[in-house]
mmCIF entry with sequence, helices, sheets and N, C-alpha, C, O atoms, coordinates in Angstrom:
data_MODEL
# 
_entry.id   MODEL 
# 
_entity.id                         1 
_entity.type                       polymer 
_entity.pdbx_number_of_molecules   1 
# 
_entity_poly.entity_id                      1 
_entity_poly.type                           'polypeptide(L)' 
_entity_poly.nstd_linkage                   no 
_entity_poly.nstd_monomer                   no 
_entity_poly.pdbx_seq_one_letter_code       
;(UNK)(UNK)(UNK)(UNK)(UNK)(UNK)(UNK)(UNK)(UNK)(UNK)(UNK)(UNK)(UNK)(UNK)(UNK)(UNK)
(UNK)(UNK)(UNK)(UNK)(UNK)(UNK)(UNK)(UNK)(UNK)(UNK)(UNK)(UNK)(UNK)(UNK)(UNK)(UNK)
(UNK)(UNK)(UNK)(UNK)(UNK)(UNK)(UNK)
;
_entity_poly.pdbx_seq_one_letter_code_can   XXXXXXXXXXXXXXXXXXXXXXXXXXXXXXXXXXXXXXX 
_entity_poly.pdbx_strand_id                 A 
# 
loop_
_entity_poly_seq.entity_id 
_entity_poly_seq.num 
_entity_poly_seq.mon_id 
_entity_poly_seq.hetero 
1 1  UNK n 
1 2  UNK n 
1 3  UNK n 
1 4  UNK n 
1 5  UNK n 
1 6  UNK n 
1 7  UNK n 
1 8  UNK n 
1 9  UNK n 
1 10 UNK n 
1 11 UNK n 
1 12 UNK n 
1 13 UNK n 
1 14 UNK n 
1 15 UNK n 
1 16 UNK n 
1 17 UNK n 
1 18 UNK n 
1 19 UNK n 
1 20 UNK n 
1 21 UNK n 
1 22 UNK n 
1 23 UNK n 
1 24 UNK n 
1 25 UNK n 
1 26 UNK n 
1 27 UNK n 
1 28 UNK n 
1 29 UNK n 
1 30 UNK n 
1 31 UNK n 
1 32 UNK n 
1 33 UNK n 
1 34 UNK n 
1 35 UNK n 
1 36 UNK n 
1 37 UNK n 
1 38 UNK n 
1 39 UNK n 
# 
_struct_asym.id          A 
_struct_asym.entity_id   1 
# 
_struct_conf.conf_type_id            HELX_P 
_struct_conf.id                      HELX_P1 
_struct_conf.pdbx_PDB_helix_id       AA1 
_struct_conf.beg_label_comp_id       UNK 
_struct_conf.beg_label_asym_id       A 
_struct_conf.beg_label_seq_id        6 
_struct_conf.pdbx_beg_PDB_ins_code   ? 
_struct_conf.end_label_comp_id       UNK 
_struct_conf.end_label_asym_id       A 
_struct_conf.end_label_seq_id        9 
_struct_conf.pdbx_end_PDB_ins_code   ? 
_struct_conf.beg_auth_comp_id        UNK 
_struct_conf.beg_auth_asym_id        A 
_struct_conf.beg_auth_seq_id         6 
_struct_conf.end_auth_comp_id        UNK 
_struct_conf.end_auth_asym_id        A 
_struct_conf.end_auth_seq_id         9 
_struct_conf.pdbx_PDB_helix_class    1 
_struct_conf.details                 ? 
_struct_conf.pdbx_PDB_helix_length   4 
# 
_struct_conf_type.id          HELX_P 
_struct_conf_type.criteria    ? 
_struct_conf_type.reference   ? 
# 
loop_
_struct_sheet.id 
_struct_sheet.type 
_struct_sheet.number_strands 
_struct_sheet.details 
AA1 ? 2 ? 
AA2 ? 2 ? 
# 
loop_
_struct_sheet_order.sheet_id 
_struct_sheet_order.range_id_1 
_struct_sheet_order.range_id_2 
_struct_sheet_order.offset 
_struct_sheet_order.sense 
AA1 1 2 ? anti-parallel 
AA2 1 2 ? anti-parallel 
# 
loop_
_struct_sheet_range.sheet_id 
_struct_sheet_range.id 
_struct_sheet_range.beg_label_comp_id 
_struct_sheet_range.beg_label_asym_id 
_struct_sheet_range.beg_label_seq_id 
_struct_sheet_range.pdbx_beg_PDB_ins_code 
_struct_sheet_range.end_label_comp_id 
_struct_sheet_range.end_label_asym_id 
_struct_sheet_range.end_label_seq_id 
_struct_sheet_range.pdbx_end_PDB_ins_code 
_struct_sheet_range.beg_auth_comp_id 
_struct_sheet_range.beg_auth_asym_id 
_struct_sheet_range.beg_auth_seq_id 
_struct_sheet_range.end_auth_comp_id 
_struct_sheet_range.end_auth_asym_id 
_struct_sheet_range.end_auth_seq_id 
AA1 1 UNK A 14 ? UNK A 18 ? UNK A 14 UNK A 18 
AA1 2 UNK A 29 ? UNK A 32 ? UNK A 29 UNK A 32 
AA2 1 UNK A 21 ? UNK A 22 ? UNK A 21 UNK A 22 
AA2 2 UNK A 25 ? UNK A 26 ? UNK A 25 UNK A 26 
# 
loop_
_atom_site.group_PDB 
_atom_site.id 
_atom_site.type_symbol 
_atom_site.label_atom_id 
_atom_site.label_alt_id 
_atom_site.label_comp_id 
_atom_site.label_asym_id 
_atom_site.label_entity_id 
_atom_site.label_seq_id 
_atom_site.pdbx_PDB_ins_code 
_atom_site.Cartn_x 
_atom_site.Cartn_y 
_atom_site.Cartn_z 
_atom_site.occupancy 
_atom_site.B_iso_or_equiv 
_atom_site.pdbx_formal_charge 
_atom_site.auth_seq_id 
_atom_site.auth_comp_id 
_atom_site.auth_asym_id 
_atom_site.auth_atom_id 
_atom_site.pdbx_PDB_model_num 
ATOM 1   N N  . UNK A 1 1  ? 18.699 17.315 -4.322  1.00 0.00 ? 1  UNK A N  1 
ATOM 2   C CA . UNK A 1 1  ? 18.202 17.653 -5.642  1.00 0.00 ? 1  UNK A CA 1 
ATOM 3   C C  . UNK A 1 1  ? 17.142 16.675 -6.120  1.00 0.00 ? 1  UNK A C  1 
ATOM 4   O O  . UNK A 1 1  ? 16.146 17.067 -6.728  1.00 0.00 ? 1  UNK A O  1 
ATOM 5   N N  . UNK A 1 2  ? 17.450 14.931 -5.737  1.00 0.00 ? 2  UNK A N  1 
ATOM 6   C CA . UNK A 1 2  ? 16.072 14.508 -6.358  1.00 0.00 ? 2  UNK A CA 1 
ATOM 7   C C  . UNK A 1 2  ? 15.090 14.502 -5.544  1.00 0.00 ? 2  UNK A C  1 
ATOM 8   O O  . UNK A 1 2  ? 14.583 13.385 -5.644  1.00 0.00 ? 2  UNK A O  1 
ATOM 9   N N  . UNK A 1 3  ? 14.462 15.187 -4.700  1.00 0.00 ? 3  UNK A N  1 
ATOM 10  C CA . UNK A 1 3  ? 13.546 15.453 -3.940  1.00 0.00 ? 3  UNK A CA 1 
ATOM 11  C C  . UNK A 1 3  ? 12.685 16.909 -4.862  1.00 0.00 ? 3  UNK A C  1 
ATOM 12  O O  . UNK A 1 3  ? 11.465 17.066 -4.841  1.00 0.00 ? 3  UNK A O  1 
ATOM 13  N N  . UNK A 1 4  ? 13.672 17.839 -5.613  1.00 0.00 ? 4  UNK A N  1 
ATOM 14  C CA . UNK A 1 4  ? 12.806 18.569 -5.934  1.00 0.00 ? 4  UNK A CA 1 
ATOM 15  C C  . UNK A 1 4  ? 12.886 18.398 -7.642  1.00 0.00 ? 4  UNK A C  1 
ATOM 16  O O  . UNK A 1 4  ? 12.304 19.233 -8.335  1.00 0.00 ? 4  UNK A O  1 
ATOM 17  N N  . UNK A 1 5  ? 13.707 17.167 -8.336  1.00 0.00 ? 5  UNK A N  1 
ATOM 18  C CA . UNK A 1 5  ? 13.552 16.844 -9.568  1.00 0.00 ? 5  UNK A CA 1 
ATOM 19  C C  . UNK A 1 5  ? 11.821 15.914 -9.504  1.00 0.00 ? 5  UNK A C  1 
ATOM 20  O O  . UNK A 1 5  ? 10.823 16.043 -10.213 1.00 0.00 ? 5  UNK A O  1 
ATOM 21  N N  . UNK A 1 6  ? 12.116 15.000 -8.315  1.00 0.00 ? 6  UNK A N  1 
ATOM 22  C CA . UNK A 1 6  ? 10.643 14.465 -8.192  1.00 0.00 ? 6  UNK A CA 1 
ATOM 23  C C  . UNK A 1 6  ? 9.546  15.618 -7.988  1.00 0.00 ? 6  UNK A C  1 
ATOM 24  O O  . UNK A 1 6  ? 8.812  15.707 -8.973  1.00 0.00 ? 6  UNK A O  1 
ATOM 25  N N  . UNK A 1 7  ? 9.361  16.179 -7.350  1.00 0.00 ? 7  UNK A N  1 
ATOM 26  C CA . UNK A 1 7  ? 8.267  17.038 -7.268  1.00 0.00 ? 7  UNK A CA 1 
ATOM 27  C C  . UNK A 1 7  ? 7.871  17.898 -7.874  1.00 0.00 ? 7  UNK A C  1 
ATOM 28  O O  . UNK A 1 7  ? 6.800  18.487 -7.728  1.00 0.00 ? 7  UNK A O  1 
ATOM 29  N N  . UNK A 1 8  ? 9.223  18.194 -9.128  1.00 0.00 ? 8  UNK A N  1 
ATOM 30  C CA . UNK A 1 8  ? 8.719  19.079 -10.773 1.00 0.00 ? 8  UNK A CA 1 
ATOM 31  C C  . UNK A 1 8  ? 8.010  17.713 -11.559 1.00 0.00 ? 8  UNK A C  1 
ATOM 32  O O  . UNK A 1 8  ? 7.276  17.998 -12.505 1.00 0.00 ? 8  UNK A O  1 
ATOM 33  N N  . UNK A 1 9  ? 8.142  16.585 -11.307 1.00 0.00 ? 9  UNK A N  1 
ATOM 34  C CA . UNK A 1 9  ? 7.719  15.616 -12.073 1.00 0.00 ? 9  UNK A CA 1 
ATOM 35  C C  . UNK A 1 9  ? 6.541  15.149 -11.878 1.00 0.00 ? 9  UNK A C  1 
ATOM 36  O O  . UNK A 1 9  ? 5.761  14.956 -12.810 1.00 0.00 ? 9  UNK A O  1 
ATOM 37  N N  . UNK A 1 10 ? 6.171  14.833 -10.263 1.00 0.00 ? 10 UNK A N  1 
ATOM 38  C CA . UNK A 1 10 ? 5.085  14.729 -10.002 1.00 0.00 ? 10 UNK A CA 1 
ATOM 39  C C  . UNK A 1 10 ? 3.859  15.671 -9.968  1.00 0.00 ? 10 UNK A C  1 
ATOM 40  O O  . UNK A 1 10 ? 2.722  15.300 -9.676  1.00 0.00 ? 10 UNK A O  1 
ATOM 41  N N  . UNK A 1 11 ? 4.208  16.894 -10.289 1.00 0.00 ? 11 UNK A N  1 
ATOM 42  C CA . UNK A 1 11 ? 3.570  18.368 -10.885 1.00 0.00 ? 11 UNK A CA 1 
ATOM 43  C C  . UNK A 1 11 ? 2.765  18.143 -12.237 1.00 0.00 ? 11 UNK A C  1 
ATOM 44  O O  . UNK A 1 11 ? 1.602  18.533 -12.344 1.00 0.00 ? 11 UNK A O  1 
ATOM 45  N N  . UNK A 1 12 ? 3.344  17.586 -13.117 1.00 0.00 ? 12 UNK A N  1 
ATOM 46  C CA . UNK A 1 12 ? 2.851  16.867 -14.243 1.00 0.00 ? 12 UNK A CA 1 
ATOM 47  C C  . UNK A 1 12 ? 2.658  15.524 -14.440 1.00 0.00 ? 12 UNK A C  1 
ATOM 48  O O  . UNK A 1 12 ? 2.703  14.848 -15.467 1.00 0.00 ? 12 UNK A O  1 
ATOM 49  N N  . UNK A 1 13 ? 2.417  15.217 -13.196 1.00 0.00 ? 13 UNK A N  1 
ATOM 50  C CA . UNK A 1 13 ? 1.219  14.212 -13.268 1.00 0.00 ? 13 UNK A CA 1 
ATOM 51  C C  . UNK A 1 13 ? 2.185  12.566 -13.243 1.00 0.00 ? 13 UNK A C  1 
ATOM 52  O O  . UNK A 1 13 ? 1.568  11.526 -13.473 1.00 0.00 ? 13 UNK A O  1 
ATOM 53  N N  . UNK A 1 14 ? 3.776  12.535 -12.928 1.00 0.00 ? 14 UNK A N  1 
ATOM 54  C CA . UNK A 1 14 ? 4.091  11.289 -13.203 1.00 0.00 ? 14 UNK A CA 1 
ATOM 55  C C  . UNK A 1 14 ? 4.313  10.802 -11.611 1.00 0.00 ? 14 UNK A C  1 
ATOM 56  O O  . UNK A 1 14 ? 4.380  11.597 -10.674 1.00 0.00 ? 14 UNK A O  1 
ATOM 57  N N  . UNK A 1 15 ? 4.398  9.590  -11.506 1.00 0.00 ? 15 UNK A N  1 
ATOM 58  C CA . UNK A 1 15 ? 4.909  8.983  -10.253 1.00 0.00 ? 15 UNK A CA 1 
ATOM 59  C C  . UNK A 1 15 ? 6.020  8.495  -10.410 1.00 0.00 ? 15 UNK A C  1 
ATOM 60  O O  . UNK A 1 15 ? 6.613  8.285  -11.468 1.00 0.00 ? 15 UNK A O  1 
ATOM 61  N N  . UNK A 1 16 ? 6.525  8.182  -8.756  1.00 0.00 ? 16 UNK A N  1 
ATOM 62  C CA . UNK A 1 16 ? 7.682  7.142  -8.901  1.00 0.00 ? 16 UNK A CA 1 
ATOM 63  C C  . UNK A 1 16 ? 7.670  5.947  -8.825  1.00 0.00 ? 16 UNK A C  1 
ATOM 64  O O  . UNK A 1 16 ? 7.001  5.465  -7.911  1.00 0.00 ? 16 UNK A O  1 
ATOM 65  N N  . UNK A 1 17 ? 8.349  5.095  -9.685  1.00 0.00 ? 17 UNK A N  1 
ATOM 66  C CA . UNK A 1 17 ? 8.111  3.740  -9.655  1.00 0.00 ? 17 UNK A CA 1 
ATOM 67  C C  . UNK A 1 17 ? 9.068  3.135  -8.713  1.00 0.00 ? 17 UNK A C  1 
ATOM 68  O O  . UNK A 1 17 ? 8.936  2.310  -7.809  1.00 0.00 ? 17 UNK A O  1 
ATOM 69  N N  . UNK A 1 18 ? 10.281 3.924  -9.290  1.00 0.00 ? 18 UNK A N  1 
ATOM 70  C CA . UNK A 1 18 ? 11.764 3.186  -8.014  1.00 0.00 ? 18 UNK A CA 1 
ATOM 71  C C  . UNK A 1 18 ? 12.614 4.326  -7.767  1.00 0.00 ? 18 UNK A C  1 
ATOM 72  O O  . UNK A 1 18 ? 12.478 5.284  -8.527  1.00 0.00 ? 18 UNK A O  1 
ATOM 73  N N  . UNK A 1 19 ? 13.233 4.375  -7.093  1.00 0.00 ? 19 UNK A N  1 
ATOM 74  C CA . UNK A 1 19 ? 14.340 4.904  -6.312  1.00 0.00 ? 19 UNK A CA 1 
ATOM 75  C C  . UNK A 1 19 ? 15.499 4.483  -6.307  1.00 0.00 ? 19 UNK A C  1 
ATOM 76  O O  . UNK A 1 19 ? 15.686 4.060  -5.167  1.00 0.00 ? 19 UNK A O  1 
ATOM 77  N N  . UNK A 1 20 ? 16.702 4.296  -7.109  1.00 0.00 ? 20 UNK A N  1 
ATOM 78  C CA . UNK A 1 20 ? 17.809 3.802  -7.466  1.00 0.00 ? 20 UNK A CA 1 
ATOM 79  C C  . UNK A 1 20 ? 19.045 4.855  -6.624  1.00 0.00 ? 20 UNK A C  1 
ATOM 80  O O  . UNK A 1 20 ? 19.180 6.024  -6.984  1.00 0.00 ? 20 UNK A O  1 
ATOM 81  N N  . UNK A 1 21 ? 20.035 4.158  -5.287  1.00 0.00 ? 21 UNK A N  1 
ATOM 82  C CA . UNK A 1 21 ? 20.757 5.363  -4.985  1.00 0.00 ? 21 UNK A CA 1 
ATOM 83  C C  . UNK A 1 21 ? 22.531 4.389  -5.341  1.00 0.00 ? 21 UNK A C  1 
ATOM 84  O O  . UNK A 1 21 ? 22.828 3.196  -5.280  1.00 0.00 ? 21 UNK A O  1 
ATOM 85  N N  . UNK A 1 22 ? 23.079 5.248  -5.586  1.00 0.00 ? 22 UNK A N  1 
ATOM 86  C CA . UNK A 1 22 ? 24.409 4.477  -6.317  1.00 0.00 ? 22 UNK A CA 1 
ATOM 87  C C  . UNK A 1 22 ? 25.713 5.489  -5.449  1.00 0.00 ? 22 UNK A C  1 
ATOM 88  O O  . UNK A 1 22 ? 26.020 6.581  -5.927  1.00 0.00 ? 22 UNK A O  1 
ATOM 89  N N  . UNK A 1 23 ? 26.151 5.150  -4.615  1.00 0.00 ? 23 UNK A N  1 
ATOM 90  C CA . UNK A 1 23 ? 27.114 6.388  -3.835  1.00 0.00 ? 23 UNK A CA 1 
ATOM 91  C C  . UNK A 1 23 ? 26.145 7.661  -3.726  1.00 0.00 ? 23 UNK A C  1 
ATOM 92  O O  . UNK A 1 23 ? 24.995 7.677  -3.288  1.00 0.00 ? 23 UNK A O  1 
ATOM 93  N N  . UNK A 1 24 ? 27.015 8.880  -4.314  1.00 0.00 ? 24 UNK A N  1 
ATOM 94  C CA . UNK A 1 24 ? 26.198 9.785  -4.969  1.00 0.00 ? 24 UNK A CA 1 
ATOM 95  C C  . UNK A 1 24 ? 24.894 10.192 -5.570  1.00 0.00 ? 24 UNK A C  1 
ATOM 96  O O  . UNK A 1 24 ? 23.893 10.817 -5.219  1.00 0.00 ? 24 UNK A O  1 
ATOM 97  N N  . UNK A 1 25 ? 25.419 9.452  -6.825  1.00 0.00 ? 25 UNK A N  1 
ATOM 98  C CA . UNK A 1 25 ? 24.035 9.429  -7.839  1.00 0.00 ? 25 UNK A CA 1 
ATOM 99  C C  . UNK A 1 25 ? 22.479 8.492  -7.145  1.00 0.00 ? 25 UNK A C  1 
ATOM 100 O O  . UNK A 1 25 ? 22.186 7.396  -6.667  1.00 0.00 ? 25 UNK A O  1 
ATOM 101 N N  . UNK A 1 26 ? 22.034 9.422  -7.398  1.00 0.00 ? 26 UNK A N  1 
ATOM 102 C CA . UNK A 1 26 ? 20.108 8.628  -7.222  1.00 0.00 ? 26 UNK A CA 1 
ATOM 103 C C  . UNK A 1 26 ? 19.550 8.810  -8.865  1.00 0.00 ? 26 UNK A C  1 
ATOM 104 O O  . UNK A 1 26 ? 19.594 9.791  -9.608  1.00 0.00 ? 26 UNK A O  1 
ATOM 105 N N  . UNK A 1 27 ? 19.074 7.582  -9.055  1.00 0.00 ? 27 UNK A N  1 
ATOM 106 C CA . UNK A 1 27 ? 18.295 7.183  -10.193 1.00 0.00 ? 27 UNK A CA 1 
ATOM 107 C C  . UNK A 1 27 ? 16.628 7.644  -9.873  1.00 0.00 ? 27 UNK A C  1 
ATOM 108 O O  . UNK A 1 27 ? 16.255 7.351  -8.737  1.00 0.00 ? 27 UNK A O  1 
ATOM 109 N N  . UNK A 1 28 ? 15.927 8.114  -10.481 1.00 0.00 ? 28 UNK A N  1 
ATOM 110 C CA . UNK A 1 28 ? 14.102 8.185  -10.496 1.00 0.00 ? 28 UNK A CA 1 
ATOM 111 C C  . UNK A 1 28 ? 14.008 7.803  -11.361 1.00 0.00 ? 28 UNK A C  1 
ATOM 112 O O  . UNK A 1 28 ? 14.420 8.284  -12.417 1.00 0.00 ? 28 UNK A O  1 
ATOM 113 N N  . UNK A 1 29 ? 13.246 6.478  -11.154 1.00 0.00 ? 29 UNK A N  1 
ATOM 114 C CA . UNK A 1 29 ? 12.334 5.853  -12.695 1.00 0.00 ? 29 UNK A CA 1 
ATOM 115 C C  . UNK A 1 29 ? 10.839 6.580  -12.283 1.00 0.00 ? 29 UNK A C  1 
ATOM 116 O O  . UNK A 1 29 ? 10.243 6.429  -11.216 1.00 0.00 ? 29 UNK A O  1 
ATOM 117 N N  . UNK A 1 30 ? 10.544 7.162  -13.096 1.00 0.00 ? 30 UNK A N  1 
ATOM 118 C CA . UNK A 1 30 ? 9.052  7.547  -13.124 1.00 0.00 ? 30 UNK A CA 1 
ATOM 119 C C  . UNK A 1 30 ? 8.202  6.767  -14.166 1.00 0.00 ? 30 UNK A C  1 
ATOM 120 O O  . UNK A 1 30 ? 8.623  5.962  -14.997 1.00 0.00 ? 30 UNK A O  1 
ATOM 121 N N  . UNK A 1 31 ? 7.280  7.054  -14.016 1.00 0.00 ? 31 UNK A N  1 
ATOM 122 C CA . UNK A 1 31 ? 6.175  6.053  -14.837 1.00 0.00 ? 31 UNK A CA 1 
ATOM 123 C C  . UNK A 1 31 ? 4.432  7.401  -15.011 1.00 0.00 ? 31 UNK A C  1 
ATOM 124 O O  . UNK A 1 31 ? 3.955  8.167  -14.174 1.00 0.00 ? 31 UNK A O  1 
ATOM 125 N N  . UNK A 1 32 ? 4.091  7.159  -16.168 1.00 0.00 ? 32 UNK A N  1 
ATOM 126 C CA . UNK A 1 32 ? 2.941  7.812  -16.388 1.00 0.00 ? 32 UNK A CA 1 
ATOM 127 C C  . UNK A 1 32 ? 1.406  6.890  -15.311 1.00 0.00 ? 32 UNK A C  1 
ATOM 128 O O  . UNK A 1 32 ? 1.149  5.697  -15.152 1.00 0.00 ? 32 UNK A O  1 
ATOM 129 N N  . UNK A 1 33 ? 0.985  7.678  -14.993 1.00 0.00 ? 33 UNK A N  1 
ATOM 130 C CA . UNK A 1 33 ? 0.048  5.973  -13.864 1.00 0.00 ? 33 UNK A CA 1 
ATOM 131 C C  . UNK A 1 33 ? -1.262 5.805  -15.043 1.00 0.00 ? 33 UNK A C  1 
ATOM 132 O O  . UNK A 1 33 ? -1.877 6.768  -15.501 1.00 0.00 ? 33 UNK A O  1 
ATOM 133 N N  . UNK A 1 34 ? -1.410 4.976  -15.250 1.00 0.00 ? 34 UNK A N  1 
ATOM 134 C CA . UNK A 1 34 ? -2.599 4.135  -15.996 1.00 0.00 ? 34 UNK A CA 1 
ATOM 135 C C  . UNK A 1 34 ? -3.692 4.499  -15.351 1.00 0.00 ? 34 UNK A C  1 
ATOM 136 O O  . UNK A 1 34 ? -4.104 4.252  -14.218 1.00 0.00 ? 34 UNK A O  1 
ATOM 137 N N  . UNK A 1 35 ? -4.244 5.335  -16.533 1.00 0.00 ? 35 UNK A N  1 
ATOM 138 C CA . UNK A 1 35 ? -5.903 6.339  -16.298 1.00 0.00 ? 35 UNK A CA 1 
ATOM 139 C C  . UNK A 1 35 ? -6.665 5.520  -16.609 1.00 0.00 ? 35 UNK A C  1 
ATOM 140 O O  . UNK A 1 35 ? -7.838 5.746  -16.310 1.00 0.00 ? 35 UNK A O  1 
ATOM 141 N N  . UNK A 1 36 ? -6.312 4.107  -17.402 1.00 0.00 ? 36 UNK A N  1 
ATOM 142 C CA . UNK A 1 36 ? -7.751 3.617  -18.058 1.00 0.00 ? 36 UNK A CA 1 
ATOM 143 C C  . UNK A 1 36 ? -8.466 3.891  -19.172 1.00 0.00 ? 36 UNK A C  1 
ATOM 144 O O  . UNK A 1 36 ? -9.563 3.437  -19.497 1.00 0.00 ? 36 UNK A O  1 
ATOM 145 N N  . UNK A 1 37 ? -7.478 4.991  -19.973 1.00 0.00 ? 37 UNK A N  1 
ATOM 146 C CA . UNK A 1 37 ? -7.636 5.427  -20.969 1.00 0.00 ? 37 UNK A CA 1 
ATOM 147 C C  . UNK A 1 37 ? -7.153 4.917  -22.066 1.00 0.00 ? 37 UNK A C  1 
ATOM 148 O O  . UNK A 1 37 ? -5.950 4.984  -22.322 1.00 0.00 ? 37 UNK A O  1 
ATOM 149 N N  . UNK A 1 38 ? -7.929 4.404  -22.768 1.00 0.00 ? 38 UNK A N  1 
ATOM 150 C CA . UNK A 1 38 ? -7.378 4.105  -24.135 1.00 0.00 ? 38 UNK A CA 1 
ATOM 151 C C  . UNK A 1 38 ? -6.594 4.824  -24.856 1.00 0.00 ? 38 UNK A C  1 
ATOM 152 O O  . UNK A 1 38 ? -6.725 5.991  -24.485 1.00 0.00 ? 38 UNK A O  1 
ATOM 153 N N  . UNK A 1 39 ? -5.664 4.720  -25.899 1.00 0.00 ? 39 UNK A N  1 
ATOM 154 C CA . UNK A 1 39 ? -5.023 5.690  -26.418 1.00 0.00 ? 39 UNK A CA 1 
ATOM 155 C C  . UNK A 1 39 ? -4.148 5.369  -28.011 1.00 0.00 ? 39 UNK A C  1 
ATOM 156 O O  . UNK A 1 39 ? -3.512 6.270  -28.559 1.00 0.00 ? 39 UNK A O  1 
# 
């Protein structure tokens, strides 16, 4: 499942920062990537 939670995420534009796996559970920290855009 986080193989295709990442790839609805990375669809809109976020990356992964880390990969957290705990037994079972996997953590995705995503992160917006820095355009250089002011805001």
């Amino acid at each position: 499942q986080a193989g295709m939670v990442l790839a609805a995420h990375r669809r809109q534009g976020l990356v992964l920062e880390r990969r957290l796996t705990e037994g079972d559970w996997t953590t995705l920290v995503l992160r917006k990537p820095s355009g250089g855009h002011a805001g």
